[in-house]
C-alpha positions as protocol buffer text, in pm:
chain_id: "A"
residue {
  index: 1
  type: UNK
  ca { x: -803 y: 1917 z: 872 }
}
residue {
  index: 2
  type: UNK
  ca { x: -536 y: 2113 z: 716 }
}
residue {
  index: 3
  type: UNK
  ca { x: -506 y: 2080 z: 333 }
}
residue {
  index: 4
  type: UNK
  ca { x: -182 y: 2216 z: 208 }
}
residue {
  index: 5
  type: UNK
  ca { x: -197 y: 2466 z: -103 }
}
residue {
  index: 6
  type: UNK
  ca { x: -3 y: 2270 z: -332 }
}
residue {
  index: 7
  type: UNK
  ca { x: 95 y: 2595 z: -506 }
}
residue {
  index: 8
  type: UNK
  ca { x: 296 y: 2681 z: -182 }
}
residue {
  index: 9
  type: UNK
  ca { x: 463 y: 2386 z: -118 }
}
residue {
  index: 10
  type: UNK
  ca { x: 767 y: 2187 z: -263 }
}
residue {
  index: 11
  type: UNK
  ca { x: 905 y: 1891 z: -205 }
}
residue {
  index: 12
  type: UNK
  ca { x: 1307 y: 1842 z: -222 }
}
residue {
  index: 13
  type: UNK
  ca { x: 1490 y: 1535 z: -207 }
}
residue {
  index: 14
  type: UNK
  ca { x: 1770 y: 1444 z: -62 }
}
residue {
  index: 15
  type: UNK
  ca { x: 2062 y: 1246 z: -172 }
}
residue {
  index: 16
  type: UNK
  ca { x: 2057 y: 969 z: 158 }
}
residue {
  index: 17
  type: UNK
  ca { x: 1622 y: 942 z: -13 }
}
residue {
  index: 18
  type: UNK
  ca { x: 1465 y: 1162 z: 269 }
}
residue {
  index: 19
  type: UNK
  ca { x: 1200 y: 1373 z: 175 }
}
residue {
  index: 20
  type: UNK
  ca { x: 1161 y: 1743 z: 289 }
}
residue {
  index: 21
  type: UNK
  ca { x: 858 y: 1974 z: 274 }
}
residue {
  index: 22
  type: UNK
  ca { x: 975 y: 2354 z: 253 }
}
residue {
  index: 23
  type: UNK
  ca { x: 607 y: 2592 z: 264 }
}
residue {
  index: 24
  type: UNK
  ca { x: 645 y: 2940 z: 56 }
}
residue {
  index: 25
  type: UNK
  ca { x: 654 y: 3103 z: 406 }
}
residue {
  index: 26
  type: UNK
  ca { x: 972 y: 2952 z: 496 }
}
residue {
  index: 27
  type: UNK
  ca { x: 894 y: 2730 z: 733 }
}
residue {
  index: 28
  type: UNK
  ca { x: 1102 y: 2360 z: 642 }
}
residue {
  index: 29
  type: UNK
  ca { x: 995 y: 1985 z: 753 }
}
residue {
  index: 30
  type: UNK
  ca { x: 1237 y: 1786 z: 727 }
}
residue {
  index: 31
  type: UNK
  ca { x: 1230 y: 1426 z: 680 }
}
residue {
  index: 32
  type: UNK
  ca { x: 845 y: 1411 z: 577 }
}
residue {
  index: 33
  type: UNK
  ca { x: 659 y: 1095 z: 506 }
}
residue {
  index: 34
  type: UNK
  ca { x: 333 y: 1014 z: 310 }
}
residue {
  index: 35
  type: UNK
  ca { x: 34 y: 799 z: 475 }
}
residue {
  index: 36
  type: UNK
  ca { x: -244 y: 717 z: 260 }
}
residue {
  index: 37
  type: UNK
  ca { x: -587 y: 802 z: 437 }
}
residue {
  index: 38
  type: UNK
  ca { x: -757 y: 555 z: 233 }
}
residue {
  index: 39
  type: UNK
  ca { x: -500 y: 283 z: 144 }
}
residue {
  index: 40
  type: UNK
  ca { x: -763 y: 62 z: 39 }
}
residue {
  index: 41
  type: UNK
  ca { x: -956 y: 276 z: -173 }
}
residue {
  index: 42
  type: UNK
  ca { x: -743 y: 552 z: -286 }
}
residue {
  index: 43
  type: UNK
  ca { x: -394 y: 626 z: -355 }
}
residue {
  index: 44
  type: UNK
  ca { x: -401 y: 904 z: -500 }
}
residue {
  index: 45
  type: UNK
  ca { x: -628 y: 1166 z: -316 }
}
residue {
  index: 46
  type: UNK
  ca { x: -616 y: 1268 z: 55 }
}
residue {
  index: 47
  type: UNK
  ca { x: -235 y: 1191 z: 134 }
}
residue {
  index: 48
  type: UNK
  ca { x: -132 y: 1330 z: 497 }
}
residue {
  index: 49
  type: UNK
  ca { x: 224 y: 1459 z: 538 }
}
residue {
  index: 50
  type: UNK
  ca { x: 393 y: 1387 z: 828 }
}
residue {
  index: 51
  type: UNK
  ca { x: 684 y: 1442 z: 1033 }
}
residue {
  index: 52
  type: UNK
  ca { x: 813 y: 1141 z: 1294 }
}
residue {
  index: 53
  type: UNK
  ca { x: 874 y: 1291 z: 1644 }
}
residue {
  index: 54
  type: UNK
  ca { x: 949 y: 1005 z: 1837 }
}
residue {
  index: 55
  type: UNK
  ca { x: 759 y: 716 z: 1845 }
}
residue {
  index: 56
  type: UNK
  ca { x: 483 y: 968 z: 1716 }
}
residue {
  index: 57
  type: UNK
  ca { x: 415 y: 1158 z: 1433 }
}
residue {
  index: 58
  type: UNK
  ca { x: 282 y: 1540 z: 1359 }
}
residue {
  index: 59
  type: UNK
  ca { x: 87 y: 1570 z: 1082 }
}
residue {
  index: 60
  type: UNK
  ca { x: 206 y: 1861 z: 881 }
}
residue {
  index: 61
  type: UNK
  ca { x: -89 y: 1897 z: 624 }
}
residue {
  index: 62
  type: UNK
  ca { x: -289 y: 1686 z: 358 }
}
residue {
  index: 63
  type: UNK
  ca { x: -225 y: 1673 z: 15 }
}
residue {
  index: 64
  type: UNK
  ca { x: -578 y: 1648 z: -143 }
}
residue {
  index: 65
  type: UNK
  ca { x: -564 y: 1543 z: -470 }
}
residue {
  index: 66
  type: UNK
  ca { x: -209 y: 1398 z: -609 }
}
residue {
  index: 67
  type: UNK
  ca { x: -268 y: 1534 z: -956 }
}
residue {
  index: 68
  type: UNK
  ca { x: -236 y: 1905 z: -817 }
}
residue {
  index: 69
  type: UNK
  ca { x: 117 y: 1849 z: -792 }
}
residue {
  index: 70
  type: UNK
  ca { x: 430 y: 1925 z: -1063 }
}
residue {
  index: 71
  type: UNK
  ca { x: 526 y: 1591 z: -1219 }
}
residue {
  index: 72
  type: UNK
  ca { x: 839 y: 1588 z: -1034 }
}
residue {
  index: 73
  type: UNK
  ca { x: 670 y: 1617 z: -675 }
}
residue {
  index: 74
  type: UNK
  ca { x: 411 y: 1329 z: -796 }
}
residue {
  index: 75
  type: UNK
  ca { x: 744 y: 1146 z: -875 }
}
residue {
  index: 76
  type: UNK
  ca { x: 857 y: 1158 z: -530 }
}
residue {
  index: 77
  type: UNK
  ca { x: 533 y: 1110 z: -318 }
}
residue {
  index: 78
  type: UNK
  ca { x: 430 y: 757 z: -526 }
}
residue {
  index: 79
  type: UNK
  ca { x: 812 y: 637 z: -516 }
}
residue {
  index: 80
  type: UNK
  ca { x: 755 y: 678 z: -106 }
}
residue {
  index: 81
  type: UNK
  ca { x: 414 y: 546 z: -95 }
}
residue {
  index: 82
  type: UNK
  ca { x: 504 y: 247 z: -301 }
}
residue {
  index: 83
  type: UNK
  ca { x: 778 y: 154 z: -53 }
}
residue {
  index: 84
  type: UNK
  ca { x: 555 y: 199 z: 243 }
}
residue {
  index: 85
  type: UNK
  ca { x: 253 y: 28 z: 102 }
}
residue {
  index: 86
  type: UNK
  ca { x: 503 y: -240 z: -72 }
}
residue {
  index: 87
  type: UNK
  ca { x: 200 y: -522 z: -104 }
}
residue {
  index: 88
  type: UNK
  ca { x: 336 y: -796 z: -375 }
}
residue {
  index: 89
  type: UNK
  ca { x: 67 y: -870 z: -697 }
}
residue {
  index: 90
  type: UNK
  ca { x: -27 y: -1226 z: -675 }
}
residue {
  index: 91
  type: UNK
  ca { x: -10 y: -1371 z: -1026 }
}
residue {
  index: 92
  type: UNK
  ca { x: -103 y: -1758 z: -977 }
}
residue {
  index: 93
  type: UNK
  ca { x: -208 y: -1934 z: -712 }
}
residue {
  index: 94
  type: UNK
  ca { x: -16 y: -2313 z: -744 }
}
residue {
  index: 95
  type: UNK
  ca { x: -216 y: -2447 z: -434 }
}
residue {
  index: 96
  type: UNK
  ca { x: -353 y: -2417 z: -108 }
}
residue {
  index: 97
  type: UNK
  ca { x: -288 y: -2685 z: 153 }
}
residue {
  index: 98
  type: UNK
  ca { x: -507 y: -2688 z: 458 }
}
residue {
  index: 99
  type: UNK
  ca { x: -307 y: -2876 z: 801 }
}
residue {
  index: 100
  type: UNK
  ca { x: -259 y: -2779 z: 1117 }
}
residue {
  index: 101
  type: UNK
  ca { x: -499 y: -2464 z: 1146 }
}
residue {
  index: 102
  type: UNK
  ca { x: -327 y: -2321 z: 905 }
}
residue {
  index: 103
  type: UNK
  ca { x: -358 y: -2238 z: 501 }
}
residue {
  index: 104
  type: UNK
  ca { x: -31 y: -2274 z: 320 }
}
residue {
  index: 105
  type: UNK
  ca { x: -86 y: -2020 z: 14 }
}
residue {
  index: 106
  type: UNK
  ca { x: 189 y: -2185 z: -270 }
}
residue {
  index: 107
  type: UNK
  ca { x: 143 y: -1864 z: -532 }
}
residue {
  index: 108
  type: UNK
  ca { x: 398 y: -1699 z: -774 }
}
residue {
  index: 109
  type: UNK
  ca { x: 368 y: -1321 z: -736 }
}
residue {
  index: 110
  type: UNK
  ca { x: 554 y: -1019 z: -947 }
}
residue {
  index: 111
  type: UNK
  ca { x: 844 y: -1078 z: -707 }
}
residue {
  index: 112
  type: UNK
  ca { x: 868 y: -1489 z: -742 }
}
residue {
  index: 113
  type: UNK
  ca { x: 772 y: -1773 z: -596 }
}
residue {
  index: 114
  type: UNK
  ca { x: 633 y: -1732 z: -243 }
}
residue {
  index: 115
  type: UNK
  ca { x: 470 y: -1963 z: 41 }
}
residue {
  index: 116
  type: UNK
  ca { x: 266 y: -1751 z: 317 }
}
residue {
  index: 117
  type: UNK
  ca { x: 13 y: -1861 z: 608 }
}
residue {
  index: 118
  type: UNK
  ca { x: -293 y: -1760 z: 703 }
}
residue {
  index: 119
  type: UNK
  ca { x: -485 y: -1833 z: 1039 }
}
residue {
  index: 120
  type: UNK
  ca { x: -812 y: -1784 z: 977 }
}
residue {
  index: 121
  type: UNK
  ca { x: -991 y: -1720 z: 628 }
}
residue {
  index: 122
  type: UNK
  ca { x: -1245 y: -1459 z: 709 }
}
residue {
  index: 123
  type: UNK
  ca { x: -1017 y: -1251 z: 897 }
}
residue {
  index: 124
  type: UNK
  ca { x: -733 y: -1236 z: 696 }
}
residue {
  index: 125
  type: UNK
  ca { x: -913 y: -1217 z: 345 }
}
residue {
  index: 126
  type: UNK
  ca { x: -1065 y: -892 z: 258 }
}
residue {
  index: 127
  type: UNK
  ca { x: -1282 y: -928 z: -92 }
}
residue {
  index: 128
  type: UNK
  ca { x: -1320 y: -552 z: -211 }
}
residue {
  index: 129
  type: UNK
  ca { x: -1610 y: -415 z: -428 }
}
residue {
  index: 130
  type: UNK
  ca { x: -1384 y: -365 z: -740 }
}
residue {
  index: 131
  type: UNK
  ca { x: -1291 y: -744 z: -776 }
}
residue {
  index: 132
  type: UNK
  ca { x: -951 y: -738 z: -597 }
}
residue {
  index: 133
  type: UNK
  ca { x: -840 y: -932 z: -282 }
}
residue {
  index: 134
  type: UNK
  ca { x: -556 y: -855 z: -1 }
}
residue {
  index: 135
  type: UNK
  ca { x: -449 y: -1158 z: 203 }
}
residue {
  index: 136
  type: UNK
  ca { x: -285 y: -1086 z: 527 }
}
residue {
  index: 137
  type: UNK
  ca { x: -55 y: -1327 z: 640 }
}
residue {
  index: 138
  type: UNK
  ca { x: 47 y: -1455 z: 1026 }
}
residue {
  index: 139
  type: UNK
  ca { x: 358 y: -1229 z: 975 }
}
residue {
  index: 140
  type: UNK
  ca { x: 137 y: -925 z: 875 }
}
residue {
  index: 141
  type: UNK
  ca { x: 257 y: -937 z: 538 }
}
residue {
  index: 142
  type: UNK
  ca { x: -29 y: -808 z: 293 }
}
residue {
  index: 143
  type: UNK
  ca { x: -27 y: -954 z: -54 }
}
residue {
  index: 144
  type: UNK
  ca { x: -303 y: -857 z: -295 }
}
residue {
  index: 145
  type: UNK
  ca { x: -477 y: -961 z: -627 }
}
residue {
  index: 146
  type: UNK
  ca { x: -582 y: -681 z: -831 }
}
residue {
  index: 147
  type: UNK
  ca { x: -829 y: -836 z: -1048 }
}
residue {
  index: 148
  type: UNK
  ca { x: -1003 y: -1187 z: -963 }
}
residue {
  index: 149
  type: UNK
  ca { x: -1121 y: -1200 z: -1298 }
}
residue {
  index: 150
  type: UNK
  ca { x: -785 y: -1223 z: -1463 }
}
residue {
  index: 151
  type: UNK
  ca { x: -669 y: -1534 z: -1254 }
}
residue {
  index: 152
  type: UNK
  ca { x: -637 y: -1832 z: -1397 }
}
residue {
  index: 153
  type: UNK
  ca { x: -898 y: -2125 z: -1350 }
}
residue {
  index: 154
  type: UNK
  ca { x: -680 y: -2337 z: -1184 }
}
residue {
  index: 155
  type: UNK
  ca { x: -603 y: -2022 z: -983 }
}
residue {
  index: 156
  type: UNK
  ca { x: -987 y: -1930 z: -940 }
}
residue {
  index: 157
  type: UNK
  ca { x: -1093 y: -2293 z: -774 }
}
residue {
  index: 158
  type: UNK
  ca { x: -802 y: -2335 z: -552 }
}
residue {
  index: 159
  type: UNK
  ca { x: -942 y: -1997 z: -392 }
}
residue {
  index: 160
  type: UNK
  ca { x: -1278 y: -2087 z: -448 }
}
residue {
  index: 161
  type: UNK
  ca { x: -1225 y: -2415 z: -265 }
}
residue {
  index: 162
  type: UNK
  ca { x: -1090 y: -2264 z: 64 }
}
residue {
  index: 163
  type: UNK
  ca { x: -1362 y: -1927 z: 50 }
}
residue {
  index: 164
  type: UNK
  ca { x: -1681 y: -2121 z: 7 }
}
């Protein structure tokens, strides 16, 4: 595992929103993207950088801890990680209807209104230690809830009612 020295890095970006990696000893990646190791459990610690090559990518280094970086360079890396882990905050779930071997989720999310599918319950709902939930829908579409607690009741027993 290669762990970049954050000290000897910086990250530049360009005007067409590509990100480039240029290392203190010269050596330049262009076009550099962020993957979360643990996109579950972590966003901002262990961060790979890599570089596409094909269908492929080359891992250029990880970025261990988020927080070592200048304000600026945090700036850039969250801006790309929040388009490529774009996941929608479900706000209220209006209903689920059950027909057809599939669940029709009817919820309003940070972004609007939205209807989404899911197959099969247990597959496509992961419940995670802290009290949050991501669906995955048929489309492979994630949404998530960050807190269970701070639904609604309404919202609460419609879920209830389809994970019991």
């Amino acid at each position: 595992m290669n762990i970049l020295d954050t000290k000897k890095i910086k990250l530049e970006k360009e005007e067409n929103g590509f990100v480039n990696l240029v290392h203190t000893d010269g050596k330049v990646f262009k076009k550099v993207s962020f993957i979360l190791l643990f996109p579950f459990t972590d966003s901002e610690n262990f961060i790979s950088v890599a570089v596409k090559k094909g269908t492929d990518c080359d891992e250029v280094g990880i970025i261990k801890h988020i927080k070592d970086l200048p304000v600026d360079m945090q700036n850039i890396v969250k801006e790309d990680l929040q388009f490529r882990y774009f996941i929608p905050e479900i706000e209220d779930i209006k209903k689920i209807i059950h027909k057809h071997g599939l669940f029709e989720f009817y919820v309003t999310t940070n972004r609007g209104e939205k209807v989404f599918y899911l197959r099969n319950i247990r597959e496509n709902i992961m419940v995670k230690d802290n009290n949050s939930i991501i669906f995955t829908d048929i489309e492979k579409c994630r949404y998530k809830i960050s807190s269970f607690d701070k639904l609604s009741v309404k919202s609460k027993g419609e879920l209830d009612r389809v994970l019991l």
